[in-house]
C-alpha positions as CSV (number, residue, x, y, z in Angstrom):
1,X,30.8,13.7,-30.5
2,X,31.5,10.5,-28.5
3,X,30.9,10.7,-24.2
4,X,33.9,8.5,-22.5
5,X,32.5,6.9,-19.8
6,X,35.2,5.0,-18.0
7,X,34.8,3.2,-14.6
8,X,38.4,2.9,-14.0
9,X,38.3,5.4,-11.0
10,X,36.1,3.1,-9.2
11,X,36.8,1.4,-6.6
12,X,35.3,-0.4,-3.0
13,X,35.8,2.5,-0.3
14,X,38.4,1.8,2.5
15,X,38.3,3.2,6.2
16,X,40.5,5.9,5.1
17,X,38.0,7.2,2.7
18,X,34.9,7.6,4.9
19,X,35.6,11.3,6.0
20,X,36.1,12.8,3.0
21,X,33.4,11.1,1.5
22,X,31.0,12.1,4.3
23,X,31.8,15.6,3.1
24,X,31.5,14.9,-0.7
25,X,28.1,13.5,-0.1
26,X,27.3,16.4,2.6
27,X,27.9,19.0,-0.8
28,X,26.1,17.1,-3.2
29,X,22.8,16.9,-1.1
30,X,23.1,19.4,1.0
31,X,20.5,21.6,-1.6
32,X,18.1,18.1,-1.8
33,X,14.9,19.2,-1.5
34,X,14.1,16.0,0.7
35,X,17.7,17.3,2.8
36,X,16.0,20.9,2.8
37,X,13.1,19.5,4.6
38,X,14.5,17.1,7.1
39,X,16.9,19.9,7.8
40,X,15.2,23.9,7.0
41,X,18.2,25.9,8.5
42,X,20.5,26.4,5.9
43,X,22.9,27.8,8.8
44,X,23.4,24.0,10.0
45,X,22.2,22.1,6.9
46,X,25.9,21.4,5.9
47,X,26.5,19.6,9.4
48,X,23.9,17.4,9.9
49,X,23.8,16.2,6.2
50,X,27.0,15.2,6.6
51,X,25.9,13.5,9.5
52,X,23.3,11.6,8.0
53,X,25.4,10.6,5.3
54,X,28.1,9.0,7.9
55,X,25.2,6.7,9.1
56,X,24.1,5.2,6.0
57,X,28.2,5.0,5.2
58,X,28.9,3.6,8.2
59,X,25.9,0.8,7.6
60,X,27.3,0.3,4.4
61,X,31.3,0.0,5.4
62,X,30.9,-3.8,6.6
63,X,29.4,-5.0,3.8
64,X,31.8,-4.0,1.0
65,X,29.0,-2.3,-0.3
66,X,30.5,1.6,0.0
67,X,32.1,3.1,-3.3
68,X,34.0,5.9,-4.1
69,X,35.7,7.5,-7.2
70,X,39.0,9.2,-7.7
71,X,40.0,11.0,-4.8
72,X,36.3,10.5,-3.1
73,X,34.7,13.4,-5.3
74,X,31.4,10.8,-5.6
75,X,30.7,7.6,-3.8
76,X,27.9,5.4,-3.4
77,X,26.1,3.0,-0.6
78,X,24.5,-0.3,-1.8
79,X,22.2,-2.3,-0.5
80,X,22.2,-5.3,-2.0
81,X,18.8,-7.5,-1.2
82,X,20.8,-10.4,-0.4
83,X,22.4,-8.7,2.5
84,X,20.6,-7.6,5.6
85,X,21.6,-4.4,6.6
């Protein structure tokens, strides 16, 4: 059985995108076991996930370097090492 693998769906992330891919991030890692340990209280994990995932999106944002997918289920932050961040 063959896997399609299209990268249609991608695309650079505009302004408009940031929120909701704040939260998509949030629920992916929220469970990390790195998140679990910055962050122990599962009560508030959620929130402040989401906030460190704004940061590294809002780093990201200026540089063109901040993808998403379809309507922001995924996304991703580059850091290229020709640009200083």
């Amino acid at each position: 059985m063959a896997i399609q693998r299209s990268l249609d769906g991608v695309r650079h992330a505009v302004r408009g995108d940031l929120g909701q891919l704040e939260a998509s991030l949030a629920d992916a890692f929220a469970e990390d076991s790195m998140m679990a340990w910055i962050y122990p209280d599962r009560e508030t994990r959620q929130q402040y996930v989401g906030g460190f995932m704004r940061v590294f999106l809002d780093i990201g944002f200026p540089h063109g370097h901040v993808y998403t997918v379809g309507s922001n289920v995924g996304g991703a932050v580059w850091g290229p090492p020709d640009i200083e961040l």
